[in-house]
C-alpha positions in Angstrom: -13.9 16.8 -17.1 -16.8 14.7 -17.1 -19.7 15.1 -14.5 -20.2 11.4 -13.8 -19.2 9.9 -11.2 -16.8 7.3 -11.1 -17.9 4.5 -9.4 -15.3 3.1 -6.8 -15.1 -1.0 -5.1 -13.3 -1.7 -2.5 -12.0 -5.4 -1.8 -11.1 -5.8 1.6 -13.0 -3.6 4.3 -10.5 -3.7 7.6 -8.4 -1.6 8.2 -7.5 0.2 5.4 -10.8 -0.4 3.7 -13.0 1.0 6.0 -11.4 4.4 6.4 -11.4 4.6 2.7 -14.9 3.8 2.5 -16.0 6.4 5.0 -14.4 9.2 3.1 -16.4 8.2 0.1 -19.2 8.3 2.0 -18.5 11.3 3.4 -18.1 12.8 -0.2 -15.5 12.9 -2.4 -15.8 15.2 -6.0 -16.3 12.9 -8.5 -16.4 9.7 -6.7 -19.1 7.4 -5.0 -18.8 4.0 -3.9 -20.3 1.6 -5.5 -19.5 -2.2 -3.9 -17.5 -3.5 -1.4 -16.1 -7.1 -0.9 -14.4 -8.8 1.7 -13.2 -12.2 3.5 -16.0 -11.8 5.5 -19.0 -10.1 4.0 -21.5 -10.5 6.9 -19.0 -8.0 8.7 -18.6 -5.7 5.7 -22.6 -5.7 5.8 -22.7 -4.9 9.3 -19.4 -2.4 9.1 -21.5 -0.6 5.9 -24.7 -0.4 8.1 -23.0 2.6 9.6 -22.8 4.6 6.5 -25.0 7.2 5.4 -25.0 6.2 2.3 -24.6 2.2 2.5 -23.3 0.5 -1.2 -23.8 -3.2 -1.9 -21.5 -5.4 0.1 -20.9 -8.5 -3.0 -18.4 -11.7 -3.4 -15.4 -11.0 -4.8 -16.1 -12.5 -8.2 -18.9 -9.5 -8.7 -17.2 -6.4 -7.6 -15.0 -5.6 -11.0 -18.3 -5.3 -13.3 -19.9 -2.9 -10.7 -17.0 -0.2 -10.6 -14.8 1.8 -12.4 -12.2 1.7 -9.7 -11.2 -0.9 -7.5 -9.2 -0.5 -4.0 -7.3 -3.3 -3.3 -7.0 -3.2 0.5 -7.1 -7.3 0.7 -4.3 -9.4 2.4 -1.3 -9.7 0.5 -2.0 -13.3 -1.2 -5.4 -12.1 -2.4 -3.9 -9.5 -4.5 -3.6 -11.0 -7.6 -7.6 -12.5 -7.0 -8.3 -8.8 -6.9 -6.3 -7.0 -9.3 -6.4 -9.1 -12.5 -9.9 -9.2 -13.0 -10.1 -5.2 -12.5 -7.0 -5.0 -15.0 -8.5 -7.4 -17.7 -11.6 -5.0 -17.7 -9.1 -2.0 -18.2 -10.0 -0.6 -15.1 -8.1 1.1 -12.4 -6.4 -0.3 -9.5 -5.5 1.8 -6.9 -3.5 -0.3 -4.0 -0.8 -0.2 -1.4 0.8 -4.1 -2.3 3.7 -2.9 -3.2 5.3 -6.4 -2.2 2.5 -8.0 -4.6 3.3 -6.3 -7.8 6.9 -7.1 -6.4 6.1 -10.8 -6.6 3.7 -10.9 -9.8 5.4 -8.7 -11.9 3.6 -9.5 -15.1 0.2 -8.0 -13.5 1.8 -4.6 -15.3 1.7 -6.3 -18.7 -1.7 -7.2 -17.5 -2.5 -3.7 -17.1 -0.8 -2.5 -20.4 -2.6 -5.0 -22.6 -6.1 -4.1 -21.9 -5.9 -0.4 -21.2 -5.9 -0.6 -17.5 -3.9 1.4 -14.8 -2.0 0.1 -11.4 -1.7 3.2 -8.9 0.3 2.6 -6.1 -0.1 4.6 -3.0 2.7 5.2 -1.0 1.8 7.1 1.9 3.9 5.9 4.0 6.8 6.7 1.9 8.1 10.3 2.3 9.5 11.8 -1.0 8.5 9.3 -3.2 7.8 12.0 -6.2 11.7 12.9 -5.4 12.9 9.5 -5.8 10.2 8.7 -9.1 12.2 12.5 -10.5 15.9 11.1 -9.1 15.1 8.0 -11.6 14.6 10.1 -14.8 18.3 10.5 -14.8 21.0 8.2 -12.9 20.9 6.9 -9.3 23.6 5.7 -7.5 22.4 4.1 -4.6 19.7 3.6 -2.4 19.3 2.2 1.1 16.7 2.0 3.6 16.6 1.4 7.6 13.0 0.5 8.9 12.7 0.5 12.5 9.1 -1.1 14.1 7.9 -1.4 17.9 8.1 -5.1 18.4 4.1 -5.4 18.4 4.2 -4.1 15.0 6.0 -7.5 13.6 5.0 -9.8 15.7 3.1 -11.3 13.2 5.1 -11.1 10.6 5.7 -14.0 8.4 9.7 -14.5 8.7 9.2 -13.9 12.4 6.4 -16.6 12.4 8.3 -19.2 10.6 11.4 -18.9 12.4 9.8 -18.5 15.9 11.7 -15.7 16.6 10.3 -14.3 20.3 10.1 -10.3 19.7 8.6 -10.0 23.5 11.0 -8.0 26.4 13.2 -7.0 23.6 15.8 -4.7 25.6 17.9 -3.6 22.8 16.9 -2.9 18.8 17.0 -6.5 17.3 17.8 -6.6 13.1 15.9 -8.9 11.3 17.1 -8.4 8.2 19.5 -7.0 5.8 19.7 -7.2 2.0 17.8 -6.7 -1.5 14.6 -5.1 -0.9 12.9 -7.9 -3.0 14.5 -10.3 -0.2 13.1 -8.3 2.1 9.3 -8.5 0.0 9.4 -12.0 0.2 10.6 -12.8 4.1 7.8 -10.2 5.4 5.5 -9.4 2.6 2.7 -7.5 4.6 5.6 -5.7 6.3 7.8 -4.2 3.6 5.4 -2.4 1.1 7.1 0.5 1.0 10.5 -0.4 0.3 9.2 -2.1 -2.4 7.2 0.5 -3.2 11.2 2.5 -3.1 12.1 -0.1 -5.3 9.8 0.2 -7.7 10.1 4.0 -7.9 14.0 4.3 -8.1 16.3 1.4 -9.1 14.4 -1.6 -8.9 14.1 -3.9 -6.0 17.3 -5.7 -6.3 19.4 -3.1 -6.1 17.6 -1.1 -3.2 19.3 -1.9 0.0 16.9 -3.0 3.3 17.3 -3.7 7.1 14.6 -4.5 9.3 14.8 -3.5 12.8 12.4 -4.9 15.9 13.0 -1.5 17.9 11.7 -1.2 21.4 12.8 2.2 21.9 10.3 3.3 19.0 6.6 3.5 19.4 6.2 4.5 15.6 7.1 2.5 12.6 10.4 4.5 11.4 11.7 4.4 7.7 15.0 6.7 6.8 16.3 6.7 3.1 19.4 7.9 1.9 19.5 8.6 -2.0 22.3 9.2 -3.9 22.0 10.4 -7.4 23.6 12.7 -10.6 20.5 14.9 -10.0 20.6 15.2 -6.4 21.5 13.2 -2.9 18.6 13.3 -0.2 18.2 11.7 3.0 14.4 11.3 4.5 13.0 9.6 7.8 9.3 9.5 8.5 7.6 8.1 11.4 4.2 6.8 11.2 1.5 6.4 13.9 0.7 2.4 14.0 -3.0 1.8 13.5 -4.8 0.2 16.8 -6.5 -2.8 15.0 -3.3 -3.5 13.1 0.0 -2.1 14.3 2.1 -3.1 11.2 -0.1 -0.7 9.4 0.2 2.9 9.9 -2.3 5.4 10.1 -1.2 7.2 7.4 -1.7 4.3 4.7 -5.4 4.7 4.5 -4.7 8.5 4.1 -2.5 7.8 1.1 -5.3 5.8 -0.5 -7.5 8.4 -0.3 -5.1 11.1 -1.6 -4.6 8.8 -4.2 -8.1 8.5 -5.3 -8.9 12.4 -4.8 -6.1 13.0 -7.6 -8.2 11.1 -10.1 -10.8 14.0 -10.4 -9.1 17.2 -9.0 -8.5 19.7 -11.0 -5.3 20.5 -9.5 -2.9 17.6 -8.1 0.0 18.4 -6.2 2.8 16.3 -6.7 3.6 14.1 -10.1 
C-alpha cells in the first residue's frame, strides 16, 4: 500500500461536512484534506479557521483537480454539480445522496467510463452488508417503516408543497406509502437511506416505504423486514437527530468517515 497520502475535498461544509473535516484534521492513516467548497465559502473560511491544520477553502469548479477524493456532503440538487466532474476525472466519490444517484441514474455509467468509483455511505442503514449478501442470490421482498419526530420533517419538500402543518401532532401521522423511488422523489433530503435499501437489495421500485411524522419518537426510527432464499431478517435502528439539522442523524457523518477510513486500512470490517 502506498505511503502517499490521498488527498480528500469536501463540497459542502455543514453538517455533515464539518464533522468529516475535523476527523481529517484530526488524522486519519492515509488521508489529509486537501480543499473544501461550499454554498458559502466565507463561512467554510471562517468554519476551517478552527482547524489545526486549515486546507484551502475554493469554488466548486476548483475542488476536483485539487483531490483524489471528493465528499459530497452538498444539498441534494447540487449533487450531480459535485459528482460528475470528480467522476469524469476517474476519481472517487464517497457520498450519502442516495436519493441523487436514485434520480440520475446514468452518473454510474459516468463512473464506469472513466475509471471512477461512487461509494455510498449508509450509516444510517443498519445491515446494509446483509442486504448487499441477501441480493447475491433471490429476495423476495423488502419493506421499510421510517418513523421521524415531527421537527425532523418539517422541512421537508412534500410537506412544504402541500402545506401540511406537522406542529401539536397528537398521534403518528403517515405521510407516505409506496415505491421507495416515490418516496426519493416526494422527500429527497429525507429518504436516503431507503434508497440507499433500494439500491443495495431489489432496486427502488420494488422496495416498499411509509413515512411516519411520529411524536412519540425523539429519534429518527427505520425497521426493515427482508425476506429472502438465503435468509429473512428484520432490523430497526434509531438515530440521534443532529442539532443544526434534525432530518440528519448523528450517525451520518460517522458513516462518512468509516467510509473513507476503509480506503487505506489494512483490515476492513464488513464487505
Amino acid at each position: 500500500m502506498s505511503t502517499t497520502n490521498l488527498k480528500v475535498g469536501i463540497a459542502g461544509f455543514g453538517t455533515i461536512g464539518k464533522v468529516v473535516g475535523q476527523a481529517l484534521d484530526q488524522g486519519m492513516p492515509g488521508l489529509e484534506l486537501a480543499a473544501v467548497t461550499s454554498g458559502n465559502l466565507e463561512k467554510a473560511r471562517n468554519n476551517m479557521s478552527e482547524f489545526a491544520k486549515p486546507a484551502i477553502v475554493v469554488p466548486a469548479e476548483q475542488l476536483t483537480d485539487l483531490v483524489d477524493i471528493v465528499v459530497e456532503c452538498a444539498p441534494t440538487a447540487a449533487f450531480m454539480s459535485v459528482a460528475e466532474p470528480a467522476l469524469r476525472q476517474g476519481k472517487i466519490v464517497v457520498t450519502v445522496s442516495g436519493a441523487a444517484i436514485l434520480d440520475h441514474p446514468d452518473i454510474v455509467e459516468t463512473a464506469k467510463q472513466n475509471g471512477g468509483q461512487i461509494v455510498l455511505a449508509t450509516g444510517a442503514l443498519l445491515g446494509l452488508d446483509a442486504v448487499r449478501a441477501a441480493a447475491e442470490g433471490t429476495i423476495h421482498s423488502v419493506q421499510m417503516v421510517t418513523r421521524k419526530p415531527p421537527t425532523s420533517l418539517t422541512k421537508a419538500k412534500f410537506v412544504v408543497e402541500n402545506n401540511i402543518d406537522l406542529t401539536n401532532l397528537s398521534a403518528p401521522l403517515r405521510l407516505f406509502k409506496g415505491s421507495a423511488r416515490e418516496g426519493a422523489i416526494k422527500f429527497p433530503s429525507n429518504v436516503n437511506v431507503a434508497a440507499s435499501l433500494g439500491l443495495a437489495g431489489v432496486g427502488a421500485d420494488d422496495t416498499q416505504l411509509e413515512i411516519w411524522a411520529d411524536p412519540g419518537k425523539s429519534r429518527n426510527t427505520h425497521n426493515i423486514k427482508v425476506d429472502a432464499c438465503s435468509a429473512s431478517f428484520e432490523l430497526t435502528i434509531e438515530n440521534v437527530p443532529t442539532v443544526e439539522n434534525p432530518g440528519t442523524g448523528r450517525i451520518t457523518a460517522l458513516s462518512v468517515i468509516s467510509a473513507l477510513r476503509s480506503l487505506t486500512t489494512p483490515l476492513r470490517a464488513g464487505s
